[in-house]
C-alpha positions in Angstrom: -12.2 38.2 15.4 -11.0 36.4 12.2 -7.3 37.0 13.1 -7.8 35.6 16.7 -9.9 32.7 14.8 -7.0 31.9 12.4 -4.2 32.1 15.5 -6.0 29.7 17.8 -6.5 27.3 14.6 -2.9 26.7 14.0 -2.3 26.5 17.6 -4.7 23.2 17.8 -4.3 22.1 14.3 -0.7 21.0 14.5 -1.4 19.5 18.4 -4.7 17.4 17.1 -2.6 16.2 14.2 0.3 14.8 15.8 -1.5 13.7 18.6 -3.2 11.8 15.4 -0.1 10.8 14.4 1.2 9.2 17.6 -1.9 7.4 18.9 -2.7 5.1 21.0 -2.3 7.4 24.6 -1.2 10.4 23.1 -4.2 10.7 21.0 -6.3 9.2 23.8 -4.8 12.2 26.5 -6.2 14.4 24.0 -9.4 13.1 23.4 -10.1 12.4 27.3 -9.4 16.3 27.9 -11.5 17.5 25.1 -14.4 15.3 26.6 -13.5 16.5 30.7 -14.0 20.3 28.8 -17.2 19.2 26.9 -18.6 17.7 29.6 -17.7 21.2 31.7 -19.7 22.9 29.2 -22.3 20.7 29.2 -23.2 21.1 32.6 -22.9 25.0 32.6 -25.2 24.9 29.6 -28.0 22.7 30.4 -28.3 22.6 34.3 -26.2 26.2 34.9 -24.0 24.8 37.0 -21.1 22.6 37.5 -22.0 19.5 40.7 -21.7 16.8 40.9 -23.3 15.2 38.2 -20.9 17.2 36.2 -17.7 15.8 37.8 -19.0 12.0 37.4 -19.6 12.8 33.5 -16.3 14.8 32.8 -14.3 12.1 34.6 -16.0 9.2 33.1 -15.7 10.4 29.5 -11.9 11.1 30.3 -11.6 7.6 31.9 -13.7 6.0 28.9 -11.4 7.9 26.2 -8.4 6.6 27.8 -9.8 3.0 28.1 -10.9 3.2 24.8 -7.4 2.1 23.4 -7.5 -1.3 24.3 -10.6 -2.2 26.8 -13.4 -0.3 24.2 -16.3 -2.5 25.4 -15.5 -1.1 29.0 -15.0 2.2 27.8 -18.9 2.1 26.5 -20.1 0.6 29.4 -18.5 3.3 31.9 -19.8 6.1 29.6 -23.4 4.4 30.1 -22.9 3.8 33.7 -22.3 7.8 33.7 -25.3 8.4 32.1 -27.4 7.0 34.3 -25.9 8.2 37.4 -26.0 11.6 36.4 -29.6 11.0 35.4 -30.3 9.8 38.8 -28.2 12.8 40.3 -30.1 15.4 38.2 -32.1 17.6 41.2 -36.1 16.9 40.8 -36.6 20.6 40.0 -34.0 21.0 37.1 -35.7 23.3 34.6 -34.7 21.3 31.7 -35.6 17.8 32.6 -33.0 14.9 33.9 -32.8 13.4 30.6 -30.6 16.7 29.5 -28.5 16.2 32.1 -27.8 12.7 31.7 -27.7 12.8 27.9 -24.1 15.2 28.6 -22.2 11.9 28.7 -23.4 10.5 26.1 -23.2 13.4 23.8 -19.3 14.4 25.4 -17.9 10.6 26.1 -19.7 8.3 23.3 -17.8 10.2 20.1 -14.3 10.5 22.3 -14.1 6.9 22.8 -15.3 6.0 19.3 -12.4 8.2 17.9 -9.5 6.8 19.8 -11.3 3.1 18.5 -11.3 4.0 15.0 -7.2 5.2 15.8 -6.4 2.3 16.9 -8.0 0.2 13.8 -5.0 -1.2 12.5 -3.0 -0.1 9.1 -6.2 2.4 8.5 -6.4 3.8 11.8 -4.5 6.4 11.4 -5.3 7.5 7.6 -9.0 7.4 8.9 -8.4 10.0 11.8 -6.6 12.2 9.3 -9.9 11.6 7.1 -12.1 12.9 9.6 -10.2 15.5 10.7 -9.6 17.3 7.2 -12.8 16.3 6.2 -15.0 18.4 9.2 -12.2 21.0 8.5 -13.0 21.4 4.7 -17.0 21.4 5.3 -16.5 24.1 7.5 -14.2 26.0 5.4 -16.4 25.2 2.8 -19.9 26.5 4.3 -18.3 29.0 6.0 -16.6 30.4 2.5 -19.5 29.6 0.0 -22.3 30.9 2.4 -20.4 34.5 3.2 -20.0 34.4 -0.9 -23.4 33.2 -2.0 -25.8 33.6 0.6 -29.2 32.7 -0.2 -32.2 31.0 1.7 -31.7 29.8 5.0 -31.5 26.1 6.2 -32.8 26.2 9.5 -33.4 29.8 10.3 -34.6 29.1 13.6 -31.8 26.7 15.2 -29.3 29.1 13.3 -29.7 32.7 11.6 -26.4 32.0 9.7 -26.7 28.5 8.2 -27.6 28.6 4.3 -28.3 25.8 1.7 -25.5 27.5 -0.5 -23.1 26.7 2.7 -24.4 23.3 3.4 -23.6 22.8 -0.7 -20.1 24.1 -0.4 -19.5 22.1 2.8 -20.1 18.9 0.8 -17.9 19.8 -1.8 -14.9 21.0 -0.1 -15.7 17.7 2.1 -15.8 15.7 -1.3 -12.7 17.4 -3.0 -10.7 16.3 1.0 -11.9 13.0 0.2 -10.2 13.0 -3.7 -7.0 14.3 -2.0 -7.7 11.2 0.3 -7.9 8.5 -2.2 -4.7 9.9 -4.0 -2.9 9.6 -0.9 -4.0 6.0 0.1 -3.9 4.6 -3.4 -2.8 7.0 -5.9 -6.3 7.4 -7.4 -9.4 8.4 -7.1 -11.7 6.4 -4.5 -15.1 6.6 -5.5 -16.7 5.7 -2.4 -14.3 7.7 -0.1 -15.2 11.1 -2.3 -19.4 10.5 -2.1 -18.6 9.2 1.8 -17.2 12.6 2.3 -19.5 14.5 0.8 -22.6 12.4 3.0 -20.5 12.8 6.0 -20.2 16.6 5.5 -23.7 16.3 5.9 -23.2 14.4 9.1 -21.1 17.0 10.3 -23.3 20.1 9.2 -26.4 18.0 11.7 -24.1 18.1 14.3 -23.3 21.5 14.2 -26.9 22.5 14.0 -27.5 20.2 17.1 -25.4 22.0 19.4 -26.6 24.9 18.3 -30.1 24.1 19.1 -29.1 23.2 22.3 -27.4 26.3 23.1 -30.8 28.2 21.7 -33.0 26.3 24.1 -30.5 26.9 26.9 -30.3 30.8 26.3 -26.2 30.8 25.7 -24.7 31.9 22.2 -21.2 29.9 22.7 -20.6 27.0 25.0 -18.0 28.4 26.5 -15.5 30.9 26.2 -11.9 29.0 26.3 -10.7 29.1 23.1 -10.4 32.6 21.8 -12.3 33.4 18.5 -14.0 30.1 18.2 -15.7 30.1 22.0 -15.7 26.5 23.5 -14.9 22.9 22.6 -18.2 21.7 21.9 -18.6 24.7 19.5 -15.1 23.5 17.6 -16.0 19.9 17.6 -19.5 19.6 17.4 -19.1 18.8 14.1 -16.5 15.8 14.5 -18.4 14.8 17.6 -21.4 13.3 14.7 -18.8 12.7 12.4 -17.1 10.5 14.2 -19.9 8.8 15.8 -21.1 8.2 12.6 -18.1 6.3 11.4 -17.5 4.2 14.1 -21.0 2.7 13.9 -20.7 2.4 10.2 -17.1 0.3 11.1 -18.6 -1.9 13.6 -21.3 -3.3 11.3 -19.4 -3.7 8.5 -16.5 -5.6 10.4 -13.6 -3.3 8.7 -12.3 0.4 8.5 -14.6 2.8 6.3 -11.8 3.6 4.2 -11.1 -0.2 3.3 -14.8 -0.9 2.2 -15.1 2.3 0.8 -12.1 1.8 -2.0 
């Protein structure tokens, strides 16, 4: 399982970086397939099927990550409109409520469009993808590495039997160490705020993990899906990023400029 883990990462790793790299479309063709699958596996998940209401969210988050590049008011306002249709679509006797339904495209098209935003942020768009991206990478490499090592108590036992304080701790410094590399990069020191960012965001990222994996708890399923081999689906591999991201494009929109620029 680790060998198949380690061969699908450097398959995606190099595509989700120079998709990065390239932008605007590129990264946004990337981003609107990765919310179509989500939303796929959404669907399955919460109402065990894949109808109709499945097909409006999956196309609307692709649609809304696509738009997102230079119409990103739109983009929020389609992934909305999704929401509520699928809502409205949900059948009366779903076992899980029409709020889970409808809460697929939020959860699926909200963080895809807010990525290809923060891309497309100027001289720091880029430099902030990358940001993201090795810093969900290094908490998870991180609490993976430091809770096999240390162990310890628990941090949610019931959401996740694997989770531990000591990983959570390792996450944050892994994600803190990503964000020294970071500052280096960007200004050839060390950023302060970047590093203790990094280290809250890994926090950010550990929630959102524990999220989807509450979800998949109350929805009886122990992987989202099955498509990427070693790592099961793309909610599971981004679930992370999904908070992360979300996180930091809020944080850019009230402050007016990039995290990264505020942050030096």
């Amino acid at each position: 399982m680790l060998a198949t883990r380690i061969i699908s990462a450097l398959v995606m790793a190099p595509a989700a970086l120079l998709a990065a790299w390239w932008g605007g479309y590129a990264f946004a063709a990337l981003a609107a397939a990765a919310a179509a699958a989500m939303a796929w596996e959404w669907h399955r998940m919460v109402a065990g099927r894949f109808a109709v209401a499945g097909w409006i969210s999956a196309l609307a988050g692709a649609a809304a990550a696509l738009g997102a590049v230079d119409r990103p008011g739109l983009s929020l306002a389609l992934v909305a409109g999704a929401a509520l249709a699928t809502t409205a679509l949900a059948p009366l006797h779903q076992e899980r409520g029409r709020l889970w339904v409808g809460l697929g495209s939020l959860y699926t098209g909200l963080p895809a469009v807010a990525l290809v935003w923060l891309r497309q942020e100027g001289d720091l768009g880029l430099p902030t993808l990358l940001w993201l991206l090795l810093l969900v990478w290094a908490t998870d490499t991180g609490a993976y590495a430091a809770g096999r090592g240390l162990g310890g108590p628990l941090l949610l036992p019931r959401v996740s039997p694997k989770k531990t304080w000591a990983g959570l701790g390792g996450g944050v410094v892994c994600a803190g160490l990503a964000g020294l590399g970071v500052g280096y990069w960007l200004e050839g020191r060390v950023m302060v705020g970047v590093v203790l960012a990094s280290g809250l965001l890994a926090v950010v990222a550990q929630a959102g993990d524990l999220m989807e994996s509450w979800v998949k708890r109350r929805c009886g399923v122990k992987d989202s899906s099955n498509i990427i081999p070693g790592h099961g689906g793309v909610l599971d591999r981004l679930d992370g990023l999904l908070a992360v991201g979300a996180a930091v494009a809020w944080a850019t929109w009230i402050a007016g400029q990039p995290v990264l620029r505020w942050q030096g």
